[in-house]
Wavefront OBJ file of the C-alpha trace (Angstrom):
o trace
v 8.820 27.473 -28.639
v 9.393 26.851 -24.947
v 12.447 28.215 -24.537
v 11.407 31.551 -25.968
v 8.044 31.856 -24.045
v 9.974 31.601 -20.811
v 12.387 34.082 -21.801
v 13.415 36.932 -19.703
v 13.921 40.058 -21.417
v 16.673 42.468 -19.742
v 16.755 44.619 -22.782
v 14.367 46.610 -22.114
v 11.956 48.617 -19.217
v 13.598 50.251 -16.020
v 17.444 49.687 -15.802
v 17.455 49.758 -12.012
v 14.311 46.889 -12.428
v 16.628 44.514 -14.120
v 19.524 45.519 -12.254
v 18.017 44.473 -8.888
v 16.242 41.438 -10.774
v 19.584 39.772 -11.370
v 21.201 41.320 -8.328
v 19.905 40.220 -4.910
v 19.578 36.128 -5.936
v 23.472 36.617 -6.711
v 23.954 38.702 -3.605
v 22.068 35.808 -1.562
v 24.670 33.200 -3.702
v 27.574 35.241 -2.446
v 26.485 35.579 1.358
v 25.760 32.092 1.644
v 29.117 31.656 0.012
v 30.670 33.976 2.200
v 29.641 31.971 5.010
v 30.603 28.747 3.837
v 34.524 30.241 3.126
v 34.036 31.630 7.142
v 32.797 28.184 8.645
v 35.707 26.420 6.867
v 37.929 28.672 8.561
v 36.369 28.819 12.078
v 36.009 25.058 12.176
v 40.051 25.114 11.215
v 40.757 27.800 13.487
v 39.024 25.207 16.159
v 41.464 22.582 15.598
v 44.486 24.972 15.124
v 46.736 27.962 13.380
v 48.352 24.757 11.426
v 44.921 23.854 9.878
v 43.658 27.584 9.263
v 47.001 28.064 7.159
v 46.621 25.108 5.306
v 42.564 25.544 4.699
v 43.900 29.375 3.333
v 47.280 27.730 0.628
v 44.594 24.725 -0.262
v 42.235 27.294 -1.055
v 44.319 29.301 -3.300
v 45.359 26.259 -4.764
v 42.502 25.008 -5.325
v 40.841 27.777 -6.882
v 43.872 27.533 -9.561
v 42.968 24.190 -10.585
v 39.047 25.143 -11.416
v 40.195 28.247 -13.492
v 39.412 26.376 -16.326
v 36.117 26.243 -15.392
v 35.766 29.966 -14.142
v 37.264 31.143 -17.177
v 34.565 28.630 -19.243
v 31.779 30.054 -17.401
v 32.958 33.981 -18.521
v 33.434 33.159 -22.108
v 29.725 31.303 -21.994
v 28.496 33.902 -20.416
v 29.899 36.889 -22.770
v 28.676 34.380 -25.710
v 25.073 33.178 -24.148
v 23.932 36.361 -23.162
v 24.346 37.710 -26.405
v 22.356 35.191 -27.796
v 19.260 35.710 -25.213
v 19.730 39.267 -26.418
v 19.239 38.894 -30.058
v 16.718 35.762 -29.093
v 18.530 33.473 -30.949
v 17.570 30.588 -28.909
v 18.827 27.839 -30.699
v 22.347 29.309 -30.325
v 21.583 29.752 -27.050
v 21.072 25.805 -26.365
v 23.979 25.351 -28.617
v 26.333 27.557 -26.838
v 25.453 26.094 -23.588
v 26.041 22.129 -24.562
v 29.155 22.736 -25.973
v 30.171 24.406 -23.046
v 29.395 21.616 -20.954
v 31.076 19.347 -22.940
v 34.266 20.908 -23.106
v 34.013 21.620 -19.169
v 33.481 18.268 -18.313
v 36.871 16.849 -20.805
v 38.598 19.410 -19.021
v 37.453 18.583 -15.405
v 38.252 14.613 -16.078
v 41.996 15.963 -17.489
v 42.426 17.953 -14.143
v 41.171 15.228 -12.135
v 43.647 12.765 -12.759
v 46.587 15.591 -13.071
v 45.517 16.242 -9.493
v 45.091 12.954 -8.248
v 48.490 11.717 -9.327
v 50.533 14.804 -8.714
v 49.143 16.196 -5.230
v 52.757 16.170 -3.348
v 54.214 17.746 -6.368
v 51.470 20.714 -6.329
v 52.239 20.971 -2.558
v 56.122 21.452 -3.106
v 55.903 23.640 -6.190
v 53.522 25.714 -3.809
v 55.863 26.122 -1.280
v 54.197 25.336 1.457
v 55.956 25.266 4.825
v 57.553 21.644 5.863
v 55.053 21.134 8.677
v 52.115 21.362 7.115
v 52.734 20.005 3.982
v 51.660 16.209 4.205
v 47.993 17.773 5.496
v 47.996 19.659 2.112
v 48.168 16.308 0.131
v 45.698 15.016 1.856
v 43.159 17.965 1.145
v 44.352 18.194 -2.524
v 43.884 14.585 -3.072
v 40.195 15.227 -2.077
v 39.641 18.236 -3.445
v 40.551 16.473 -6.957
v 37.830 13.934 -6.619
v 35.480 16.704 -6.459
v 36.824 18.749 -9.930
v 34.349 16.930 -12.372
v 31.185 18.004 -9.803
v 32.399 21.466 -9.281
v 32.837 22.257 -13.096
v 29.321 21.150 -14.497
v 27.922 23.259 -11.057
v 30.012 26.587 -12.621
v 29.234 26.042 -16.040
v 25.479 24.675 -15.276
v 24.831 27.852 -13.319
v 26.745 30.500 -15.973
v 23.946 28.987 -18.422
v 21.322 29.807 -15.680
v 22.765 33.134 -14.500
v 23.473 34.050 -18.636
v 19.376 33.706 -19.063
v 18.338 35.663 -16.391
v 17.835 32.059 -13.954
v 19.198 33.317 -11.347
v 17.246 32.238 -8.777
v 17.802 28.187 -10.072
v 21.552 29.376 -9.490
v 20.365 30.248 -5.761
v 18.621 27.004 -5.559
v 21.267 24.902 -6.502
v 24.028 27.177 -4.691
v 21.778 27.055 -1.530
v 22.087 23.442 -1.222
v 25.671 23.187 -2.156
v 26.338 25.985 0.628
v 24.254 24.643 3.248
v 25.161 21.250 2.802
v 28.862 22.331 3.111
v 28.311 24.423 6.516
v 26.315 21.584 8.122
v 28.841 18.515 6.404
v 31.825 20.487 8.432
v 31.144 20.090 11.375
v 29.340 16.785 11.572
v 32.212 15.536 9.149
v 35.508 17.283 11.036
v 34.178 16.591 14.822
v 31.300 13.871 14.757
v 27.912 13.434 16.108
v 25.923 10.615 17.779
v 27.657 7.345 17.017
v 30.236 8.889 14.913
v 33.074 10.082 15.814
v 34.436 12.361 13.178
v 37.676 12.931 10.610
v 39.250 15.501 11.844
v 40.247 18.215 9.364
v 40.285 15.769 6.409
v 36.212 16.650 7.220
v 36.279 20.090 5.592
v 37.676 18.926 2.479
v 35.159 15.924 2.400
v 32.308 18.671 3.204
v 33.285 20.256 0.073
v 33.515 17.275 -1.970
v 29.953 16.309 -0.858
v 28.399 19.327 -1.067
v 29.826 20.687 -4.605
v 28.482 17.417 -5.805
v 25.527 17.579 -4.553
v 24.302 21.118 -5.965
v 25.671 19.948 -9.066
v 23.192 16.665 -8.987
v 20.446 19.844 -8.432
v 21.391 21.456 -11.802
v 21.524 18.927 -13.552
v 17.558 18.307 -12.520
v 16.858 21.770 -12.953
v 17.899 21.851 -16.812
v 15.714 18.643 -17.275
v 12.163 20.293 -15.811
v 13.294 23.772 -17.398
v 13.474 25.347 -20.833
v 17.165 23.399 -20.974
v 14.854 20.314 -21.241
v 15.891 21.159 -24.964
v 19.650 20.161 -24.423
v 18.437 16.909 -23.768
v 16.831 16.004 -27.266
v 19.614 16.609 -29.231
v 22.851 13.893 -29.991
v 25.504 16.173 -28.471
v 28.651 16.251 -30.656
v 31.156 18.880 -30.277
v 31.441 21.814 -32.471
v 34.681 23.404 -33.302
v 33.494 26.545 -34.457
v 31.854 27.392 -31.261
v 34.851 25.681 -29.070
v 36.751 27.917 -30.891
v 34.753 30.693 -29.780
v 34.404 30.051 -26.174
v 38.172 29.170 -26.390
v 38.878 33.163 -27.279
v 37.029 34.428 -24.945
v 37.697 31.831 -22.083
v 41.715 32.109 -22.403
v 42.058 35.818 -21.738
v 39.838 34.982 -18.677
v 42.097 32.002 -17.597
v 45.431 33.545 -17.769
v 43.818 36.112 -15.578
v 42.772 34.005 -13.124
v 46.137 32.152 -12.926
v 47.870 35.556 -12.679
v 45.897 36.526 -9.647
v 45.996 33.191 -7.793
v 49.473 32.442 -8.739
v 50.052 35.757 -7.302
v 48.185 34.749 -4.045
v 50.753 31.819 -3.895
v 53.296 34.464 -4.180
v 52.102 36.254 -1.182
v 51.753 32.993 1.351
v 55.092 32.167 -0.145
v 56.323 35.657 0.857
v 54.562 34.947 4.160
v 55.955 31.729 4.466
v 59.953 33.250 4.110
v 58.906 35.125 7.542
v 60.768 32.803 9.902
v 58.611 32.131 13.166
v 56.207 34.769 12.225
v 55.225 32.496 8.912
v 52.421 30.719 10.476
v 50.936 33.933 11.923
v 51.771 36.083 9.053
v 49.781 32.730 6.692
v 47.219 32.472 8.835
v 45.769 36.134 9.022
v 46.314 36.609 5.636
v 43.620 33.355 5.599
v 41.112 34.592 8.098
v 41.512 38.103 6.454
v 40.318 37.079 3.217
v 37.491 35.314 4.773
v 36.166 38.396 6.351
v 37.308 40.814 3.713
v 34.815 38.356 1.987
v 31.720 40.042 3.367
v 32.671 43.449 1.180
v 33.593 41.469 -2.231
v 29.749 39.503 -1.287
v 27.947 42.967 -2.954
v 30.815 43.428 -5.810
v 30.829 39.934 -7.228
v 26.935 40.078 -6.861
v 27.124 43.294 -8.966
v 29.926 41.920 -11.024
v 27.729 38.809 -12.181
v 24.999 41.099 -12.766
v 26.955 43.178 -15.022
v 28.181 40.922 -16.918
v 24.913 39.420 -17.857
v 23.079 42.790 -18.504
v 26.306 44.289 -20.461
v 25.670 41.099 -22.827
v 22.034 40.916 -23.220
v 21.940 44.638 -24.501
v 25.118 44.547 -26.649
v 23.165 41.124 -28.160
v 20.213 43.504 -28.466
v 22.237 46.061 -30.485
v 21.797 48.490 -27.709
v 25.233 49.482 -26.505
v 24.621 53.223 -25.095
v 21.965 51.466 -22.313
v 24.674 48.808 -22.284
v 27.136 51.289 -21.021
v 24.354 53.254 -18.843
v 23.806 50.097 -17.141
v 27.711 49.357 -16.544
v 28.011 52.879 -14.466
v 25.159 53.022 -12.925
v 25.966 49.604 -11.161
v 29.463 50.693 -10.475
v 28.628 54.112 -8.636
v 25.695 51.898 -6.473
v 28.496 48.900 -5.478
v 30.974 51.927 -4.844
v 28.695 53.637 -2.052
v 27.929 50.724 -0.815
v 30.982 48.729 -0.135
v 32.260 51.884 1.173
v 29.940 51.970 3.421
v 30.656 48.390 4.763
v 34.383 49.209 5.090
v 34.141 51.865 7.355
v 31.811 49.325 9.555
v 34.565 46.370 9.403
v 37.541 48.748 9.600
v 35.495 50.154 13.179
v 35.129 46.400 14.044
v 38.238 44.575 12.839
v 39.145 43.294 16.579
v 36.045 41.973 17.032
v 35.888 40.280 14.147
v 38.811 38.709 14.138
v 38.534 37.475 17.299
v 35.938 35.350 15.596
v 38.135 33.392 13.294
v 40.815 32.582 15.611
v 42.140 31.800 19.192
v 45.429 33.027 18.885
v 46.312 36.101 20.142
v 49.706 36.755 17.555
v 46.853 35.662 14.667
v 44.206 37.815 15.970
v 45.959 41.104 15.972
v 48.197 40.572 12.748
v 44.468 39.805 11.252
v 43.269 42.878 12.888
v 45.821 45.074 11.327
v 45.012 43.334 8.252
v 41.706 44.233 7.872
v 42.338 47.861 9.171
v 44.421 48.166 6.090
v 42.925 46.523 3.425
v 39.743 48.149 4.102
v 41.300 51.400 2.420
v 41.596 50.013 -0.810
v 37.731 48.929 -0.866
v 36.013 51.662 -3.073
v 39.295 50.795 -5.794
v 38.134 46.666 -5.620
v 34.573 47.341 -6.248
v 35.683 49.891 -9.663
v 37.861 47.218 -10.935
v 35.306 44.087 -9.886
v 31.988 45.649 -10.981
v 33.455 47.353 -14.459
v 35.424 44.179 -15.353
v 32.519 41.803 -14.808
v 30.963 44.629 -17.803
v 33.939 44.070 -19.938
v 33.927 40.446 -19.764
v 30.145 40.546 -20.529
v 30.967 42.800 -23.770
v 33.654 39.698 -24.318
v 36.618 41.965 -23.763
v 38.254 39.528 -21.735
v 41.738 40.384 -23.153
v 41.584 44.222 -21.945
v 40.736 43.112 -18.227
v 43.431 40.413 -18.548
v 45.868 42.921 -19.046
v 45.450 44.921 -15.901
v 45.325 42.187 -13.494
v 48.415 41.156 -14.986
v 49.955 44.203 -14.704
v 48.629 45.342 -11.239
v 49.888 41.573 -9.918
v 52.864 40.999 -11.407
v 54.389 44.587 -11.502
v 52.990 46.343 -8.563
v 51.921 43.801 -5.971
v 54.254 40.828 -5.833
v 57.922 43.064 -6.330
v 56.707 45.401 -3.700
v 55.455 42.601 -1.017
v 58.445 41.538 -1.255
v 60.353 44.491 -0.982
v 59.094 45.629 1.528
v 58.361 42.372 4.126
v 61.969 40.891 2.733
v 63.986 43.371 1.942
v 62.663 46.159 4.370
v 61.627 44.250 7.033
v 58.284 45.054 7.528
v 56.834 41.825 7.532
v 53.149 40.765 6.763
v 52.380 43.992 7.182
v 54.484 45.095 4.033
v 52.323 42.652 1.962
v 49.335 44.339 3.196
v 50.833 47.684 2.254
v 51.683 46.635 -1.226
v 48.505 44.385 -2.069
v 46.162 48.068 -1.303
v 48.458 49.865 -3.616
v 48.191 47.377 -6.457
v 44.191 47.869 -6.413
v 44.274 51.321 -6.591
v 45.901 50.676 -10.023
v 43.952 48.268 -11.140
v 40.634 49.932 -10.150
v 41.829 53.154 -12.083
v 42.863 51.063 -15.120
v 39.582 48.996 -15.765
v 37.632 52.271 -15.650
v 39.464 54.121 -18.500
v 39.157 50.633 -20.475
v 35.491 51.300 -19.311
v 35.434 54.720 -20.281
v 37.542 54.428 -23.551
v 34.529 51.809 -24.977
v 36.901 49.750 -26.812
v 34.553 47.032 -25.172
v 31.612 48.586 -27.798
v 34.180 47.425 -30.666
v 34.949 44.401 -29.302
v 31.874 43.085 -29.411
v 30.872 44.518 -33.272
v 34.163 42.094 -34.563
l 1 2 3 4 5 6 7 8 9 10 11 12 13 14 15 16 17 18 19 20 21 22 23 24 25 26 27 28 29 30 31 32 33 34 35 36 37 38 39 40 41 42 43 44 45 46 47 48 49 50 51 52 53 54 55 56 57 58 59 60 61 62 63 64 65 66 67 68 69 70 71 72 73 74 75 76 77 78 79 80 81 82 83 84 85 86 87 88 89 90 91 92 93 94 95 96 97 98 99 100 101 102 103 104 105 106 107 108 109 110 111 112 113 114 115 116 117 118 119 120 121 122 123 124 125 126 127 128 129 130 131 132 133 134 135 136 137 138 139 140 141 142 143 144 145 146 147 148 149 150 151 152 153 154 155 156 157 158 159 160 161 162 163 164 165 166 167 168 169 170 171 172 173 174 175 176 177 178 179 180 181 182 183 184 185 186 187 188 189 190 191 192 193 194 195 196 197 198 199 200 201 202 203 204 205 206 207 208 209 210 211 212 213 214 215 216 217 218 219 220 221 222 223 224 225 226 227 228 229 230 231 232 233 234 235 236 237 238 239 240 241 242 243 244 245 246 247 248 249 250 251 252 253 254 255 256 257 258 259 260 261 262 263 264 265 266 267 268 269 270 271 272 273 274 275 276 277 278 279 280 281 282 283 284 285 286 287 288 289 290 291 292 293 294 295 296 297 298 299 300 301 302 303 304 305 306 307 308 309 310 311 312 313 314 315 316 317 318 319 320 321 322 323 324 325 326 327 328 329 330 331 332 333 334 335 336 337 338 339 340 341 342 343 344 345 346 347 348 349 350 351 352 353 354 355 356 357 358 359 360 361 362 363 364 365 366 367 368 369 370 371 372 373 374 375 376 377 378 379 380 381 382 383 384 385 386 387 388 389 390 391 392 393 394 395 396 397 398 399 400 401 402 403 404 405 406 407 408 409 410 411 412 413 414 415 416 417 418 419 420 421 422 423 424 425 426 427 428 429 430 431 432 433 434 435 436 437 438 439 440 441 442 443 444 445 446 447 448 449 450 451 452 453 454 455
C-alpha cells in the first residue's frame, strides 16, 4: 500500500533523531511565522500607534474566531498520530477526511457569523471609540479568509500528525512569504499602484492564508493523501464524535486564553490617555516575545506528535522519555534567549515603533515578561505532550485556572485598583505562568495522560 511504504516511523531508533526530525521544519514554520506577526506590526507601527493597537485587538480577535479550527487540528492530531503509530492506515485516511469535513462546515458557519456581525464583535470587544470603525473593516476581511485558513490548519495537522513536516514548511513558507511581501506592496503601493492603506495588512493575510491553503490541497493530491481522494466522503459520527471529545477541551482552552487577552487590552484600554500606549506595547511586546515562544511551539508540535505515535505504538515509558527530554532542551534554550532579549529590550523595541511613550512602556514590557520564560516553555512543551496523549481536558483545566483566577483579577487589581498601570498587567500576566508552568508538569509527572489514552 502506498500510504504505508511512505510511512515514517517515530516509534522507534534514537529519541533525539526523531526529536530533531520533526523539530527544526516546525522551528523554520514558527520563525517565518514570527516574522510575518513582526512585519504586520512594523508596517502598522509605520502608519501609526492607532493602527499597531488595532493590528494587536484584531489579532486577538481573530485568533478567537479560528479556535475551532486550532482546537480541530489538536484533537486530529492526538487521534491521527495514534493511528500512524499502530499503522492503521486506513484510520489514518479516515480520521483525516472527516476532519476536514467538519473544519470546513465549521469555517462556512463562522464566515457568515463574522461577516454579518463585525461591529457587534468590535463593541463586545471593547475596543476604544477611535479606533473602532478600522476594526470592522479588518474583521470584515479577516472573515472572508476563515474557510482558507481552516483547511491550511487542519491540512497541515494531517501532515505534521504523519511525520510531513516539511510539506507543512512548504505550504507555511508560501503562506508566510506571500504575507510579508503582500504588506507592503498592498498597505503602501508600488509602480502604478498606489496602495490601501492599512486595510493592506488584512488583505495580505487574506491572500496569503489562501494561497498556502491552495498548496495543501496539491500536496495531498501528489502524496500518500492521494488516497482521500478515491473515496465518496460522507461524514461519520462515530469519529466526529471522537474528534469532538478531544477538540472541545482544546477549544474552551483556547477561548479562555484569548478571551483573557481581550481582558487585558480591555484593562489597557480603562487606562485613560495612557490606553493607546499601554495597547500598543502590549501589541509590539507580543510580537517580539514571539521570537522565544518560536522554539516552544516548535517543541510543542513536536511533542505532541511523538507523545502520540508511541502511545499508538503501545510504548508509553519512551512516550514519557520523549516528553522530558524535549522539555529540559526547550527550557535551556529559551532561557538562554531571554537573557539575550531582556539585555536588548530597548533596542528592540525601538524596532516596532516610533513613539517614544510606546517604546519604553514596550521596553519595560519585555524586561518583565522575560522572567517568566523558563515557566512558558514547561507549560507549552509538556501540554503539547498531553494533548498528544489526548488529555486535552487536564491542560484545559490549568489554563483556565491560571487565566481566569490568577491573571485577569490581579491585572486588574493592580493597574485599576492600585494604580500601577500597564505595568501591573505585566506583573500579574508573569505570575499567572509560573502557575501554570508548575501545574502542567505534575499533570505530566502524575501520568494520568498514560490512562487517558488506554480508555
Amino acid at each position: 500500500m502506498p500510504f504505508k511504504e511512505e510511512a515514517l516511523n517515530l516509534t522507534m531508533g534514537n529519541l533525539w533523531t526523531n526529536i530533531w526530525q520533526i523539530s527544526w521544519p516546525m522551528l523554520l514554520v514558527m520563525l517565518l511565522n514570527f516574522f510575518v506577526g513582526l512585519t504586520d506590526i512594523y508596517v502598522a507601527g509605520l502608519i501609526s500607534p492607532d493602527v499597531q493597537a488595532v493590528v494587536g485587538f484584531v489579532g486577538q480577535i481573530y485568533f478567537l474566531i479560528i479556535l475551532i479550527a486550532n482546537a480541530i487540528s489538536i484533537g486530529t492530531v492526538a487521534l491521527l498520530s495514534r493511528a500512524i503509530g499502530a499503522r492503521d492506515y486506513d484510520q489514518a485516511l479516515e480520521i483525516a477526511r472527516q476532519s476536514l469535513a467538519f473544519s470546513a462546515l465549521s469555517a462556512v458557519a463562522l464566515t457568515v457569523f463574522g461577516l454579518v456581525f463585525p461591529r457587534e464583535i468590535v463593541l463586545l470587544a471593547g475596543f476604544p471609540a477611535d479606533i473602532q470603525e478600522r476594526g470592522v473593516h479588518f474583521l470584515r476581511i479577516f472573515a472572508l479568509a476563515i474557510g482558507p485558513n481552516y483547511l491550511l490548519i487542519i491540512s497541515n495537522a494531517v501532515f505534521r500528525a504523519s511525520g510531513e513536516v516539511k510539506k507543512t514548511l512548504l505550504s507555511m513558507s508560501l503562506a508566510g512569504i506571500l504575507n510579508i511581501i503582500g504588506n507592503f506592496i498592498l498597505v503602501f503601493g508600488i509602480f502604478s499602484f498606489p496602495g490601501l492603506g492599512y486595510i493592506g495588512i488584512a488583505l495580505a493575510t487574506a491572500f496569503s492564508v489562501t494561497a498556502g491553503m491552495a498548496v495543501c490541497l496539491v500536496l495531498f493530491r501528489t502524496s500518500r493523501w492521494r488516497l482521500l481522494y478515491t473515496k465518496h466522503w460522507s461524514f461519520s459520527p462515530l469519529l466526529i464524535r471522537r474528534i469532538i471529545n478531544l477538540s472541545w477541551p482544546a477549544a474552551l482552552l483556547q477561548i479562555a486564553w484569548n478571551a483573557g487577552s481581550l481582558i487585558l487590552y480591555n484593562i489597557l484600554g480603562r487606562l485613560g490617555e495612557a490606553s493607546i500606549t499601554g495597547i500598543a506595547s502590549l501589541t509590539n511586546g507580543l510580537r517580539i516575545e514571539a521570537v522565544i515562544y518560536l522554539p516552544a511551539f516548535a517543541l510543542h508540535m513536536a511533542a505532541s506528535v511523538l507523545v502520540g505515535q508511541n502511545l499508538g505504538a503501545g510504548n508509553p515509558e519512551r512516550a514519557e522519555k520523549i516528553g522530558w527530554k524535549i522539555a529540559f532542551s526547550g527550557i535551556i534554550l529559551i532561557s538562554m534567549m531571554a537573557v539575550v532579549i531582556f539585555a536588548c529590550a530597548g533596542s528592540l523595541a525601538s524596532v516596532v515603533s516610533q513613539s517614544p511613550g510606546v517604546m519604553e512602556e514596550t521596553t519595560r514590557y519585555l524586561r518583565i515578561m522575560m522572567v517568566s520564560e523558563p515557566f512558558m516553555a514547561l507549560s507549552t512543551i509538556l501540554g503539547g505532550s498531553l494533548q498528544g496523549a489526548g488529555d486535552t481536558r487536564g491542560t484545559m483545566w490549568i489554563v483556565v485556572v491560571a487565566m481566569w483566577l490568577v491573571r485577569i483579577p490581579l491585572a486588574f487589581f493592580l493597574a485599576l485598583g492600585a494604580g500601577y498601570g500597564a505595568p501591573g498587567v505585566w506583573v500579574a500576566m508573569i505570575t499567572s505562568m509560573f502557575f501554570q508552568g508548575m501545574l502542567v508538569a505534575w499533570r505530566f509527572h502524575r501520568g494520568s495522560w498514560k490512562k487517558v489514552h488506554r480508555e
